[in-house]
N, C-alpha and C positions, 0 to 999 in steps of 0.2 A: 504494500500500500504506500502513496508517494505521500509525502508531506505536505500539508497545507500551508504554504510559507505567510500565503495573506494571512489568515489566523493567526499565524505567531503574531506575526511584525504589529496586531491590533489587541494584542492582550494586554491589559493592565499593568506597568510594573509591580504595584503592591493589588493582590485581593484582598474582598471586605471579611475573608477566613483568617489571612493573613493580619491584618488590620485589627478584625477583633481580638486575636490574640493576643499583639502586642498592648492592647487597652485593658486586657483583663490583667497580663502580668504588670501594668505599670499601676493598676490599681491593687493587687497584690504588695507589690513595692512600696506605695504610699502609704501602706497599712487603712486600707479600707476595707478589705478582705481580710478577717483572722482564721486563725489554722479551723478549722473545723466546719468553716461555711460551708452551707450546700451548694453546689450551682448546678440546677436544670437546664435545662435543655431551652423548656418554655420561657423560663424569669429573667436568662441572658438575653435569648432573643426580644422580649420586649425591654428588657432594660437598653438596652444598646440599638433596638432599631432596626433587625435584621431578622432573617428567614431562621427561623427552626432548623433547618437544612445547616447553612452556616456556621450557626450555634454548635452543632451537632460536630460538624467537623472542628470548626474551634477547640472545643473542650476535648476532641480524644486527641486532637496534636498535644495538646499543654497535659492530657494523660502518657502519653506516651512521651513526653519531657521528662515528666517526673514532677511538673509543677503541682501537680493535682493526682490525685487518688481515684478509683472507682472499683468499686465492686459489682459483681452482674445486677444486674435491672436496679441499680441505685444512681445515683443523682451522682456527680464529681464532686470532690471536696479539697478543701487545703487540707495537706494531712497534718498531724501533732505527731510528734516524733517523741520516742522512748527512749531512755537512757541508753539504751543499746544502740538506739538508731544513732542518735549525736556521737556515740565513741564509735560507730564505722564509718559516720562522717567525715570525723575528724580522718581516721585510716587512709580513707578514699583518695582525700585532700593532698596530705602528705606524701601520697605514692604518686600520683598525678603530678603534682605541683613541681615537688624536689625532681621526677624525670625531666619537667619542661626547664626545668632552669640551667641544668645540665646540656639543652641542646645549642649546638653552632650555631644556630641562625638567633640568639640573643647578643647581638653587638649592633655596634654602630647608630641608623637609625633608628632599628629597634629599640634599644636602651634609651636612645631620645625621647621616644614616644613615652616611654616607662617615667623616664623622669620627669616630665611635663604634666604627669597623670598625679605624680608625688606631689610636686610643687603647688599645684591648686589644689590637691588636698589639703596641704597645713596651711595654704591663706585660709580656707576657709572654716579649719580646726575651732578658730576661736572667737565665730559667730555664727553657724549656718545650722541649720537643722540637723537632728543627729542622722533622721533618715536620711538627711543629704550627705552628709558622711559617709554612712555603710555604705550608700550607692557609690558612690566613688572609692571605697573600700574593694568592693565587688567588682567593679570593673576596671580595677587595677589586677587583680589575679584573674580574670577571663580576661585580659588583654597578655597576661604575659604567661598563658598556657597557648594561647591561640598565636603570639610571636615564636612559638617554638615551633611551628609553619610541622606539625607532626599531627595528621588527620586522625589517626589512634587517638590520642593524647585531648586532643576540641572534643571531637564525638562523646569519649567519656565523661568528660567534663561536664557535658549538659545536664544529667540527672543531676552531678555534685552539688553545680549551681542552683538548682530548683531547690535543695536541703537545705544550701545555707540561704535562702528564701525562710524557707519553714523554721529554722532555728533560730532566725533573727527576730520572725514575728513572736516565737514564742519566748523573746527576752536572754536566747543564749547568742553568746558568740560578738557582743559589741564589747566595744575598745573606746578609746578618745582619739578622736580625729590629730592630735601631736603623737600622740605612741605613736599607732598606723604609721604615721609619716618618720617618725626615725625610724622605725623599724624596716620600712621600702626603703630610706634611705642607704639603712646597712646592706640588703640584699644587692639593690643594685651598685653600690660601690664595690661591693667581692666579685659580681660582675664585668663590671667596666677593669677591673684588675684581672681578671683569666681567671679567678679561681674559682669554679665550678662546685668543686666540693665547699668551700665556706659560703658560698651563696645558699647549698641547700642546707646548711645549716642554717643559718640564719634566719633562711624560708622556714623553717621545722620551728626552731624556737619562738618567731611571729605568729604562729597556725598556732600552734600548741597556748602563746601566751591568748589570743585573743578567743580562745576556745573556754577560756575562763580556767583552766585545770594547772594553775602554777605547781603542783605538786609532780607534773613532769614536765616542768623546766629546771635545769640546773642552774641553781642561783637567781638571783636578779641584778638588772642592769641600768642603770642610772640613763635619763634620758638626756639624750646629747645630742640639742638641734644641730649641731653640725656635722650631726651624721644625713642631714637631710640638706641635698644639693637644689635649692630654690631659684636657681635662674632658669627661665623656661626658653628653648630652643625657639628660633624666632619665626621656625617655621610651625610650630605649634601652640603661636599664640592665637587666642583668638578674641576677634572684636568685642564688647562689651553691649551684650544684649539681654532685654529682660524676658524671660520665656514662660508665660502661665499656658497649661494645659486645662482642659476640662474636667473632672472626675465625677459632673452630675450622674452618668448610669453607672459608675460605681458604685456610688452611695444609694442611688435607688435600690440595686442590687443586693445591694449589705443591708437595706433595712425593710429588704422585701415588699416593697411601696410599688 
C-alpha cells in the first residue's frame, strides 16, 4: 500500500490526545491533582472539552507512562506509593542516573545546557514557589539522562519520572532550591573535570540526600555556593517573559464540578 504523503504533510504537529496529556500532567505538577484522584474517562473529557475517545486514549498513554495507575474496569488514578515503592525508587534513580552521567556525550555543550539549568535554579532558590523549584529540580535530571543521547537509559527513565511525580505530591523527596543547586553544582564540576566516577558519586549522594534518608549518606557537607557555577552561557539565556497558563479544567477536574 503507497503512502499518503498529502495526509502526512496536513497532520497536526501537536494532537488534542497529545495536548491533553501534557494539560493533565502539568496539572499533576501544579498539585491540582493529589495521589489518589480518580480520572474517568467521562469527567476528563468534559473537564477539558474533548471527545471521550480522546480522553480514553489520553489516560492509557499517561497509564502506560507510569503517571497514573488503572486497574480492569476502574477509573485511572495518581497512585500513593508505599514505602517499598519510594526505596525502589530511589534504586531505579540511582542505577539510571549514575549510568547516564558516566556516558561520553556529557561535555561540552551538553554541560552548558546543564549548567544554565543550575544557574536559574539558585536565582530562583530564594523567592519562587517551591513547586517551581522541584520542576526545575526534575528537569534538570531528565535533561541530563536524556544528554547521555543513550535510548535505553530516556525510555527507562519515563516510569522513574512519573514516581518522582507521585512522591513529591505525597511530600517525599523535596530539598531547598540552594542544596539542589550546590549539589548540581558539584556533579557537574567532576564533570567538566573527566571524572566520571566522582560525578556519580556525587549524583548518589544528591539522590540519596534529597530522598530525605540521610542515614545512607556518609556524613554531611556544608553548603558551598561556590560549588554552584552561576554564569549562564549566553547562548542559553533567555529573554524575560511572564508566562501564566490556565488550570481552570484542572481544578474542575479535582473538585469534580
Amino acid at each position: 500500500m503507497s503512502l499518503d504523503l498529502h495526509a502526512v504533510a496536513s497532520l497536526s504537529p501537536v494532537s488534542v490526545v497529545d495536548s491533553l496529556c501534557q494539560a493533565i500532567r502539568d496539572a499533576v505538577l501544579a498539585g491540582h491533582l493529589a495521589p489518589g484522584t480518580a480520572l474517568g474517562e467521562g469527567a476528563v473529557a468534559q473537564a477539558y472539552g474533548v471527545s471521550r475517545l480522546s480522553a480514553r486514549e489520553a489516560l492509557g498513554l499517561l497509564v502506560a507512562s507510569g503517571l497514573l495507575v488503572r486497574e480492569r474496569n476502574r477509573s485511572a488514578v495518581l497512585p500513593v506509593l508505599s514505602a517499598d515503592d519510594r526505596a525502589g525508587l530511589l534504586d531505579a534513580r540511582l542505577a539510571v542516573e549514575s549510568a547516564a552521567v558516566r556516558s561520553r556525550h556529557l561535555d561540552g555543550a551538553v554541560l552548558d545546557r546543564l549548567q544554565a539549568s543550575t544557574a536559574r535554579l539558585r536565582a530562583m532558590a530564594d523567592h519562587a514557589d517551591e513547586r517551581m523549584v522541584w520542576r526545575a529540580e526534575l528537569a534538570f535530571h531528565r535533561d541530563l539522562v536524556a544528554a547521555s543521547a543513550n535510548p535505553w537509559l530516556i525510555r527507562a527513565y519515563g516510569p522513574i519520572e512519573a514516581g518522582m511525580v507521585a512522591a513529591q505530591l505525597e511530600g517525599s523527596g523535596h530539598d531547598s532550591g540552594l542544596r539542589l543547586a550546590v549539589q548540581h553544582g558539584r556533579i557537574l564540576r567532576a564533570l567538566r573535570e573527566g571524572d566520571r566516577d566522582l560525578a556519580a558519586r556525587e549524583l548518589a549522594e544528591h539522590l540519596v540526600a534529597a530522598d530525605g534518608r540521610p542515614e545512607r549518606v556518609e556524613g554531611d557537607r556544608l553548603l558551598d555556593e561556590q560549588d554552584i557555577d552561576t554564569s549562564v552561557p549566553a547562548a542559553h539565556q533567555a529573554s524575560p517573559q511572564a508566562a501564566r497558563q490556565s488550570m481552570d479544567a484542572a481544578l474542575r477536574l479535582s473538585s469534580g464540578s
